[in-house]
C-alpha angles and dihedrals in degrees: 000000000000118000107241106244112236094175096086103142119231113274113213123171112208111207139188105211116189138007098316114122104188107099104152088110097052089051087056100049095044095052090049091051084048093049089052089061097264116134104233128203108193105193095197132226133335107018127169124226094254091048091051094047088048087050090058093050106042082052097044082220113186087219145010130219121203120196109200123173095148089086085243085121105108082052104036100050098049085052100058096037088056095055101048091053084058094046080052088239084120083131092068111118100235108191118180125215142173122053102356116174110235089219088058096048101078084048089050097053086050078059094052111261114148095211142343124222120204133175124319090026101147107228081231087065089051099047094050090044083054102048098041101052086038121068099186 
């Protein structure tokens, strides 16, 4: 009989919803989650909620990652929240980060959100939040 593999690495999609087309921070802190062992999927610029959405489910990722600087965030991530949970991929780990107003974060974690990162967030703070709220 096979051994089951328990060695399946965490799966984030890092995604850039919106308009937004900075994405230097997102390919940080992709490559740092990459370089921690993670597999990561980046979807690009320019993604809408439902491709982004699509993206985390194609790839069966464990978490998702939206980088937001545009300020669409009090419309982009209730939007995709809102789709995952009808896709019943509610169990997806959504973590926000960019210019996030202080004020909008309490409001984003009623939403769902597991954790916002704003600037001045080391790569080293998101990694270990990651691996320690997903057991792959």
């Amino acid at each position: 009989m096979a051994e089951a593999t328990t060695n399946r690495k965490i799966r984030v999609v890092v995604a850039k919803p919106g308009l937004d087309g900075h994405d230097r921070g997102a390919k940080i802190i992709a490559r740092a989650l990459r370089d921690a062992g993670m597999e990561v999927i980046y979807t690009g610029l320019h993604q809408t909620a439902e491709q982004v959405v699509e993206t985390v489910i194609q790839e069966d990722a464990d978490a998702v990652g939206l980088s937001i600087l545009s300020g669409a965030h009090m419309t982009l991530v209730p939007r995709i929240v809102e789709l995952l949970e009808e896709q019943e991929a509610g169990d997806v780990l959504v973590t926000v980060g960019g210019t996030i107003p202080a004020d909008d974060i309490p409001q984003l974690k009623e939403l769902g959100v597991a954790e916002v990162f704003t600037p001045g967030a080391s790569a080293q703070d998101i990694v270990d939040f990651l691996q320690d709220r997903i057991t792959p």
